[in-house]
C-alpha positions as CSV (number, residue, x, y, z in Angstrom):
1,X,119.8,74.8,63.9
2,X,116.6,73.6,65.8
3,X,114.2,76.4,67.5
4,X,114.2,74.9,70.5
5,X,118.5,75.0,71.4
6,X,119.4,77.8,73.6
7,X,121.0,81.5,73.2
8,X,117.7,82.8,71.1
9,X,119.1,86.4,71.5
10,X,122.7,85.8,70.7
11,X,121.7,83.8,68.0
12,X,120.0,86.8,66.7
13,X,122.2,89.4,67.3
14,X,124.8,87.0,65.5
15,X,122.5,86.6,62.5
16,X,121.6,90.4,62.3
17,X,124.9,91.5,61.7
18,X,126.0,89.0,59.5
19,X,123.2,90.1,57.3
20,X,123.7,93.9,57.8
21,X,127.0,93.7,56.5
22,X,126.0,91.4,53.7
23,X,122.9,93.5,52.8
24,X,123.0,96.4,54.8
25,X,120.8,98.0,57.3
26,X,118.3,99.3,55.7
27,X,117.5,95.8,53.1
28,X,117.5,93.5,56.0
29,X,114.2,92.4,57.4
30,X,113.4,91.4,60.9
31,X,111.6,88.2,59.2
32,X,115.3,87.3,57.1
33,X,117.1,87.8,60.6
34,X,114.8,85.1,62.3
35,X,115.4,82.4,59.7
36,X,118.9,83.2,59.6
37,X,119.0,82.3,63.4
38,X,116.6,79.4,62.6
39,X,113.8,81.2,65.1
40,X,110.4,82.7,64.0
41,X,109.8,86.3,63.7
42,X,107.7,85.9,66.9
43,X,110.8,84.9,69.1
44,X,113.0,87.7,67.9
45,X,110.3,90.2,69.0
46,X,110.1,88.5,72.2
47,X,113.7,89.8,72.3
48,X,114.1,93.1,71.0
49,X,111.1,95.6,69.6
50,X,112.9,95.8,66.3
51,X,115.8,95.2,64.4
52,X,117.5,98.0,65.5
53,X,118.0,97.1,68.8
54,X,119.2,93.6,68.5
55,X,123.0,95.1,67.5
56,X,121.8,96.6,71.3
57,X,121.7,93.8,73.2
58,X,122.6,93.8,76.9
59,X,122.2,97.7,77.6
60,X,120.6,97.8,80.6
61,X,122.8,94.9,81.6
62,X,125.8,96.9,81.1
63,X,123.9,99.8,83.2
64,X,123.6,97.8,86.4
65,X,126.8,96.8,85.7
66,X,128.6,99.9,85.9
67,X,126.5,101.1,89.2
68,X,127.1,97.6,90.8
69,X,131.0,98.5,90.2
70,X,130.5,102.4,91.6
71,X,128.4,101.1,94.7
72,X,130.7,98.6,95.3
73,X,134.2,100.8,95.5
74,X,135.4,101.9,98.6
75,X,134.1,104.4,100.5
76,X,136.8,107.0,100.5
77,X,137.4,106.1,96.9
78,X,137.5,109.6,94.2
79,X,135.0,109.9,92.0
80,X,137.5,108.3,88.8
81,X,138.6,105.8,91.3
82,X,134.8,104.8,91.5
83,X,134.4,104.9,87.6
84,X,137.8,102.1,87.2
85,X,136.1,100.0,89.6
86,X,132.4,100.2,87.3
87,X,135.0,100.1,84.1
88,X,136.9,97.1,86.1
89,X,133.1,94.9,86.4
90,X,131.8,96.1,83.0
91,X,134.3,95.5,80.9
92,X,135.0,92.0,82.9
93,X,131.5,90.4,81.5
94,X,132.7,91.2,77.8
95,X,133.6,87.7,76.0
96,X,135.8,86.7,73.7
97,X,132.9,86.1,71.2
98,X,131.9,89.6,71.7
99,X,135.6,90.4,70.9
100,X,135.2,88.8,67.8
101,X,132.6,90.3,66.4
102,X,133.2,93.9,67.6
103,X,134.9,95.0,64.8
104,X,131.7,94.0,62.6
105,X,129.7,95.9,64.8
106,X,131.5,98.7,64.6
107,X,131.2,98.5,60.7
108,X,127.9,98.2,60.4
109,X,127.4,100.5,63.2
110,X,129.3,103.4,61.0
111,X,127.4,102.8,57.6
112,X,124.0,103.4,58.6
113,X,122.9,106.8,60.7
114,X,120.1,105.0,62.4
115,X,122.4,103.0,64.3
116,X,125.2,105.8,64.5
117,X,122.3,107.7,66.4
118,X,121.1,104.8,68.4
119,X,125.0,104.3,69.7
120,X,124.9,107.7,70.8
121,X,122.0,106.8,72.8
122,X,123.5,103.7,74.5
123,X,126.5,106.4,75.4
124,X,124.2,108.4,77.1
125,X,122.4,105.9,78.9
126,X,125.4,104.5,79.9
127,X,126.8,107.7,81.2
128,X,123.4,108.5,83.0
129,X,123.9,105.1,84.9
130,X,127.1,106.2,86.4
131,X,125.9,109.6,87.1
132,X,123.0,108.5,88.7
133,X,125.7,105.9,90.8
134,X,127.7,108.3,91.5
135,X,125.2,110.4,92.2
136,X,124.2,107.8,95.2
137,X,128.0,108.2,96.9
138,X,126.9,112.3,97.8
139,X,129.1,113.1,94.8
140,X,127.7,116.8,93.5
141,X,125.3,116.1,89.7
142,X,128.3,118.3,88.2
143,X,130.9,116.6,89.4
144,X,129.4,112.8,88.9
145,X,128.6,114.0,85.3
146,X,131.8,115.0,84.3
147,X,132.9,111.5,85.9
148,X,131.1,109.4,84.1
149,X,131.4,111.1,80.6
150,X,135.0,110.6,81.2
151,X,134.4,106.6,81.8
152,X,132.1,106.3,79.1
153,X,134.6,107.9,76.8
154,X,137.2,105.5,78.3
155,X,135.2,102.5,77.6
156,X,134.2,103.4,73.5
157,X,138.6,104.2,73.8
158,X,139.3,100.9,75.0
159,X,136.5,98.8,73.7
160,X,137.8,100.0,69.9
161,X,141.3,99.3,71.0
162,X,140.4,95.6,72.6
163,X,138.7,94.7,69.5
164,X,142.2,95.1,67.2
165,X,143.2,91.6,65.8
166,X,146.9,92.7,67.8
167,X,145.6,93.6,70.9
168,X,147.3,91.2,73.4
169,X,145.9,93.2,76.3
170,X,142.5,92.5,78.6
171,X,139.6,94.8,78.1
172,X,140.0,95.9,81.8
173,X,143.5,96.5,81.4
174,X,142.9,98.6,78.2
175,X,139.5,100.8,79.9
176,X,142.4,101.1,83.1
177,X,144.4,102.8,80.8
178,X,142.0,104.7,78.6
179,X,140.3,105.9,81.9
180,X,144.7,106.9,83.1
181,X,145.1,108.6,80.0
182,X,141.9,110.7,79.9
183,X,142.4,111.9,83.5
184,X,145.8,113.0,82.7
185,X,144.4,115.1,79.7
186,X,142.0,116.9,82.0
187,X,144.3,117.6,84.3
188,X,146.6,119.6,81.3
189,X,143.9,121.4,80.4
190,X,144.6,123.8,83.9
């Protein structure tokens, strides 16, 4: 594959677990992921500070994308009715490639505590973004909190159902339900 041909980062992220789960974590070098994408060690740092963070790809994407989705629901919407319409846009952008290789992730993701730790992180980041979107529609920190930890859980519910070779359902249709399901939990709990 020439340098030069597009997708440099999912190239990488493509490459990285591929050799995780052939080597593992902790054996792969940033330098083997780079020729295995047929890039230079230079471009994959021009994409991620270290190898960790290239099975991280597009947090900050799927940040905006949740507040775009909270900012953009109705005005008189609830606060869960706010975190469906962030779940509806998120979850939306996902492709079927992505789909494909979730279950790898996931792998890789629960052999190596570095990355178990870093996940946690993205779930937390994640969550903050609603908050803070949430936040922005006068909802009380408490309140916009509890929201959001409730869509994040939704999303890690439905993402590990969507990824499940027998899953005929969308990934918005699964986080709908997730999200449904959660809510009605919360309320049993009096």
């Amino acid at each position: 594959m020439a340098r030069w041909e597009p997708n440099a980062p999912q190239r990488l992220v493509l490459a990285a677990l591929d050799l995780f789960a052939e080597q593992g974590y902790d054996n792969t070098t940033v330098t083997q992921i780079a020729n295995r994408a047929g890039l230079t060690k230079t471009t994959f740092f021009r994409h991620f500070p270290d190898k960790r963070e290239v099975l991280f790809a597009g947090q900050e994407v799927h940040s905006r994308l949740l507040a775009d989705g909270v900012a953009a629901a109705p005005d008189l919407a609830t606060p869960l009715e706010a975190v469906a319409a962030a779940l509806d846009v998120l979850t939306a952008s996902f492709t079927a490639e992505q789909r494909e290789f979730g279950p790898r992730l996931l792998t890789v993701i629960a052999g190596n505590p570095e990355l178990q730790e870093r996940a946690t992180f993205k779930r937390a980041a994640l969550a903050a973004a609603l908050t803070s979107a949430l936040g922005k529609r006068g909802l009380p920190d408490l309140t916009a909190s509890l929201a959001a930890d409730i869509g994040v859980r939704a999303f890690d519910r439905a993402f590990d159902r969507w990824i499940e070779p027998s899953s005929q359902q969308t990934f918005t249709e699964l986080a709908r339900e997730e999200l449904q399901a959660l809510r009605t939990a919360a309320m049993a709990l009096g």
